[in-house]
N, C-alpha and C positions, 0 to 999 in steps of 0.2 A: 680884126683885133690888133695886129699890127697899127694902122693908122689910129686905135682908139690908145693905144699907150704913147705915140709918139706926140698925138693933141696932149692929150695931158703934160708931159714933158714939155711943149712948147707953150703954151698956158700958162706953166708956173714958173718958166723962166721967165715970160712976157709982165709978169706980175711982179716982178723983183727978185722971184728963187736964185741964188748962184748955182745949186747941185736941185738935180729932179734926178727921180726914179719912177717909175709906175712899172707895174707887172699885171697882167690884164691875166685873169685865170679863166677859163673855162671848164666849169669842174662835168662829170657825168659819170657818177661814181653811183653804185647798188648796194643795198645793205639786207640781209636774209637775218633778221632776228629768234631765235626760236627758246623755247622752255620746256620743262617736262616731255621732254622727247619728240618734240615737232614744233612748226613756222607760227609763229607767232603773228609776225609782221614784216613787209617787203616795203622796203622802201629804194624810191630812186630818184637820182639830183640833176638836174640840170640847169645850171647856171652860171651865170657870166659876173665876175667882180674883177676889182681892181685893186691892189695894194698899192700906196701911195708912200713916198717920204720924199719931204720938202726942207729947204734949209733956206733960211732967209736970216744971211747977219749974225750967223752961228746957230741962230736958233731953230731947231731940230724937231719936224713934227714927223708923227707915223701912223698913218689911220688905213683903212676901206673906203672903198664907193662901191656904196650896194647896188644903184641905179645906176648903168651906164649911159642910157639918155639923158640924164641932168649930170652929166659930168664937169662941163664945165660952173656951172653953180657951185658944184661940190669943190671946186678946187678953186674958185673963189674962196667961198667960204673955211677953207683948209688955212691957206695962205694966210686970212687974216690972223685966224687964231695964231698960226706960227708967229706973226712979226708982232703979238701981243705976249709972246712967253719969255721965260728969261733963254739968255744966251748956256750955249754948252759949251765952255771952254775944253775940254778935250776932242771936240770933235775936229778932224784934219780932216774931210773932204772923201771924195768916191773913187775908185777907180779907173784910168783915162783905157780907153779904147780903143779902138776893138778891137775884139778878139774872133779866135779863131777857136773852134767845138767838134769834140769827138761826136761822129756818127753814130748815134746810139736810138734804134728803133725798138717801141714795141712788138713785144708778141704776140701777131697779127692773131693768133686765136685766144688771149684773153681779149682785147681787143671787141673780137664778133663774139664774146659769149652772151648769151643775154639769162641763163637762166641757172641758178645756183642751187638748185634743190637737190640734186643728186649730192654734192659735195657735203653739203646739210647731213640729209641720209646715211652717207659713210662716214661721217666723224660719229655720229651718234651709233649708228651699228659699232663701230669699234667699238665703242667704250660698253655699252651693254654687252658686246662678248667677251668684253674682258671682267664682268661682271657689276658694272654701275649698274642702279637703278632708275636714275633721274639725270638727265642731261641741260646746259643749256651755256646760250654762248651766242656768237654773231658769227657771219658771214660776209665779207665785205669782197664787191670787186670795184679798186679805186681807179680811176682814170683821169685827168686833166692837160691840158694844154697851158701852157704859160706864154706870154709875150710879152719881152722885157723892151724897154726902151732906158736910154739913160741921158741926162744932158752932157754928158761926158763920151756919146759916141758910141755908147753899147750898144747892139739890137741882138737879141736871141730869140731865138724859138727853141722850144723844150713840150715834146709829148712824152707822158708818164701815164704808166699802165701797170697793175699788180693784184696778187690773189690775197686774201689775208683771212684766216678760222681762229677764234678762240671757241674753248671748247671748256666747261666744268665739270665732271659726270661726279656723282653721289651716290654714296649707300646710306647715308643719313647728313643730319646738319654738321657733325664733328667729324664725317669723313669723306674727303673729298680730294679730287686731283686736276688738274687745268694741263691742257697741250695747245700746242702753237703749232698752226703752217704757215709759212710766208715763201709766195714766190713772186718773181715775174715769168717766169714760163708755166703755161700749163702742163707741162710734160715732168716740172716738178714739183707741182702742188700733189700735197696726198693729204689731204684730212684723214683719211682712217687710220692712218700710225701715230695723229693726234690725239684722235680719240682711242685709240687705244692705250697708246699712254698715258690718259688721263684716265680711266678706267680702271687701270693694271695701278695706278697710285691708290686713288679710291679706297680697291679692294685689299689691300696692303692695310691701308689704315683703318681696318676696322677695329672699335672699341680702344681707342687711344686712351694711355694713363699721364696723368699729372706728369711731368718732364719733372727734373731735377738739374738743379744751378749747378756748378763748374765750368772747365775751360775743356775743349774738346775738341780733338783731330776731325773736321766735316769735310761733308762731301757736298760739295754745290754744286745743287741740279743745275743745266746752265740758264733752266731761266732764274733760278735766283743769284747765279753767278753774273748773267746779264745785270739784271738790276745791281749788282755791285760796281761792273765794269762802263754802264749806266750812267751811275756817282759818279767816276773817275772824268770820265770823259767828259761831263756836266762843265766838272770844276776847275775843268781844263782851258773856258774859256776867259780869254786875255782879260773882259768887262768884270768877269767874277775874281778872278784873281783880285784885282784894282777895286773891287767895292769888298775886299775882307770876307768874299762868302767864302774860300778855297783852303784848304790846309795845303798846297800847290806853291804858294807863293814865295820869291824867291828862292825855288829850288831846282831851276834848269841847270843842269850837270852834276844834280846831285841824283843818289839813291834814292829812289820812293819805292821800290817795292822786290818782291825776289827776282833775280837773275831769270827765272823761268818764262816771267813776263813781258813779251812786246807785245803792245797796243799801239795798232793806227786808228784815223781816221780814215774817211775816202766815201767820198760820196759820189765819185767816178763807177766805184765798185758794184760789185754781185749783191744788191739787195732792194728792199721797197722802195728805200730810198734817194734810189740811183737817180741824179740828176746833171744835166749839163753844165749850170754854172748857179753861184750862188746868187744873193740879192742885188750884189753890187754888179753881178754878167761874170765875174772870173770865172774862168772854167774851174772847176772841180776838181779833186786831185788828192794822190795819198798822201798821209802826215805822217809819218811816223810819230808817237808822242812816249812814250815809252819803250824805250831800245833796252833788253835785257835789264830791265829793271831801273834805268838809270834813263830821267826824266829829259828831254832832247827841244820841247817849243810848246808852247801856247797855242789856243788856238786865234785868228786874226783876220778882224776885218783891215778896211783900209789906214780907218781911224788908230784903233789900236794898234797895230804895224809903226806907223811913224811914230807912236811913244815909245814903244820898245824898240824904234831903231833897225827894225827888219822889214817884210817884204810878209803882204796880206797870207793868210795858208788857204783863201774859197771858201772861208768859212761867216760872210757876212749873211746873214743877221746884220742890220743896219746898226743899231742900238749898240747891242749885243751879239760876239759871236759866238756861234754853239757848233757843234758835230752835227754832221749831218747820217753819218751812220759808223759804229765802230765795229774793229774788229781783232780778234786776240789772234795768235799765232797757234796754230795747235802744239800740243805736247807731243809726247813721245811714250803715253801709257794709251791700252787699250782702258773701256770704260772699267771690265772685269778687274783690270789692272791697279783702277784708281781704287774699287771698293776691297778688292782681296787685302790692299796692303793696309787696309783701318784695322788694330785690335781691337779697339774698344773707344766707339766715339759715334757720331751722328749723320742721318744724310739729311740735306732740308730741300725741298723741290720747288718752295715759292716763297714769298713774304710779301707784307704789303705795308704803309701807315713808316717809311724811312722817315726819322727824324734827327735833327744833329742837335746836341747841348751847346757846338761848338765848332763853326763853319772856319773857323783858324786851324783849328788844332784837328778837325776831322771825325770828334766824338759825337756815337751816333747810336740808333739804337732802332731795331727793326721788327717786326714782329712775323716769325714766320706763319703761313700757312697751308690749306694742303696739308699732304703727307707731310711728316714729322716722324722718324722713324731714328730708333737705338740703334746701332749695327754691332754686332761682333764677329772678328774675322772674315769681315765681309760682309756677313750676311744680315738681314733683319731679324732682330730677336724682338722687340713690339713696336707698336703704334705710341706715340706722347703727342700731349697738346700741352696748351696755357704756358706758355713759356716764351722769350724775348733772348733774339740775340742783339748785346751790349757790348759794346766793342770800340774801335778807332778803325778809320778808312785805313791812313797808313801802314799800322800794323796789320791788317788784314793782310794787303797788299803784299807786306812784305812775308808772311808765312804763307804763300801761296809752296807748296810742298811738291805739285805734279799735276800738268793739264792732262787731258785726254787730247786724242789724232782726232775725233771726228768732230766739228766746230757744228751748230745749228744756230739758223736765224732764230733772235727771239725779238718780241715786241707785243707789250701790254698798255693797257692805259694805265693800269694802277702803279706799275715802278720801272716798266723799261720801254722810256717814252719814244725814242728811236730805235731801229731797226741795231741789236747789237747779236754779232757773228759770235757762238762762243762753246767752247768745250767745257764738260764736268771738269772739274777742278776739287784738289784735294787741299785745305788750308789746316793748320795745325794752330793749338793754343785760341780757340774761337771762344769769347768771352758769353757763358748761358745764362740769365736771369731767369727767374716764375717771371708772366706775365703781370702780376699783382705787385710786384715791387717794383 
């Protein structure tokens, strides 16, 4: 696979490219689907592709080769389209080489696992003993090889290996709770405290009432605190900044959010999406991007580095750079800690359907779902539905009140698209809509 990224990169220089990349993946990833309390469907991958990006004269293409035997065709055929597109005047070129990569091996027994059914079976026992009725959710064990080649002198190799459960359980269609596992070692994967927790939600929200509008002290579960911190980190890249989607923009050394908050990236780090280097071959690496509250860098391919004048952060994305995994600094409150200090306000444990009015200004509007629950003095006084939380990124950010010490990996497809590290969090003044308006 090595020699199949490095043709391709000699190819599309020999064609005219000035910058070639290819990334040859080898995916052989498992997927355990199941519903109403058992396996649905097993599925498993093996396959060989290649990610390509060609630049010919500025102009900038980014496609697949699905066929590795017709690869050279395909990267004809690529090449022409590029030198028939318009130019990208902001693009400034790849990274020069090489580099040097953290030793960083898979966990030789997810690796040999070959069969996922027991882990199936304990999320869904959790959650029925915590009193669901109906379960269902996926099982994924992801695996691939990567083999980068660059005309700038890169070559890497990167093998990637991970557990990943979502899990729904239900007492009916209006009550319902979702848990997350993600590891790379099996020794800490546990789907049953998944589903348990998604269970022990469930059973909490039974017979949920109409929510009522105002502004309220919440407690965000962290995966709906993910999916917040999610946003953050989205619009933290350099290309979003620069096309107007970010409420971010010019405000490095300014205030964006409370003092309580550091967020990095690092996709060196503890999670899914631990990898050796990004598109471009940089090695991977922490970001700080929020220091106590107070915003610190962008994130940055090669390209967007030399607009702004700094040095890449490993976060290419050819195009576009994005976070490869985030993660928040824990607090200094136990969880008990976070919910004893609410008199009288709300906990939301998921949301899904984020939308902005206002990708400048950061106005946005979410709909939670899952448990939806009133607290007083801590505790759950009922179950609510039909209701929207309406609000601004920034101001969230900046009423952040108190993190919790124990941080967990979250990752969904519906709102927290990468792998983000994160503690319950206590935010004050959180703006409540009915769902109907």
């Amino acid at each position: 696979m090595e020699d199949v990224s490095s043709r391709i990169v000699e190819k599309a220089i020999g064609l005219g490219c000035q910058d070639a990349i290819a990334d040859v993946v080898t995916n052989r990833s498992y997927q355990i689907r199941f519903a109403q309390n058992e396996a649905v469907i097993s599925n498993r991958w093996r396959e060989s592709t290649a990610s390509v990006f060609f630049v010919y004269e500025k102009r900038v293409l980014a496609s697949d080769i699905k066929d590795l035997s017709r690869a050279d065709e395909a990267v004809e055929r690529l090449v022409k389209i590029a030198k028939g597109s318009q130019q990208n005047p902001d693009y400034a070129g790849i990274a020069d080489g090489p580099f040097r990569y953290a030793r960083v091996r898979p966990d030789p027994k997810v690796l040999s696992l070959d069969e996922g059914g027991k882990y199936v079976e304990a999320a869904i026992g959790g959650a029925t003993d915590e009193g669901a009725k109906e379960c269902a959710g996926s099982f994924w064990k992801y695996e691939d090889e990567h083999f980068l080649a660059t005309s700038n002198g890169v070559e890497g190799h990167d093998h990637r290996a991970s557990l990943y459960l979502s899990i729904r359980a239900l007492l009916s269609l209006e009550s319902s709770g979702h848990g997350i596992a993600c590891a790379t070692r099996l020794s800490q994967f546990n789907p049953e405290k998944a589903g348990r927790k998604a269970g022990r939600i469930a059973a909490l929200a039974r017979s949920p009432k109409p929510g009522k509008a105002g502004r309220y002290t919440v407690v965000f579960d962290p995966l709906i605190f993910g999916s917040l911190t999610d946003q953050t980190g989205g619009r933290l890249g350099a290309w979003t900044v620069m096309a107007g989607l970010s409420p971010f923009g010019k405000k490095i050394g300014k205030k964006v959010a409370s003092p309580q908050l550091t967020l990095y990236e690092d996709g060196s780090g503890e999670s899914i999406a631990r990898k050796r280097f990004d598109a471009e071959g940089v090695p991977t690496r922490r970001n700080v991007l929020v220091n106590k509250g107070v915003l610190k860098t962008y994130l940055h391919n090669t390209s967007t580095a030399k607009k702004f004048r700094t040095k890449t952060t490993g976060n290419a994305g050819l195009v576009s750079p994005d976070p490869h995994a985030i993660f928040v600094k824990p607090g200094d409150r136990s969880r008990d800690e976070i919910f004893s200090e609410v008199k009288d306000g709300l906990w939301l444990t998921n949301t899904w359907y984020t939308r902005y009015q206002s990708y400048v200004t950061g106005d946005l509007s979410t709909i939670p779902r899952d448990g939806i629950f009133h607290i007083r003095k801590g505790d759950v006084v009922e179950a609510w539905k039909d209701i929207r939380l309406t609000d601004n990124l920034l101001h969230l950010l900046k009423n952040i009140e108190a993190l919790g010490d124990e941080p967990e990996q979250m990752m969904w497809w519906g709102e927290v698209s990468i792998p983000n590290s994160v503690p319950y969090a206590r935010i004050k003044d959180v703006g409540i809509t009915k769902s109907a308006e």
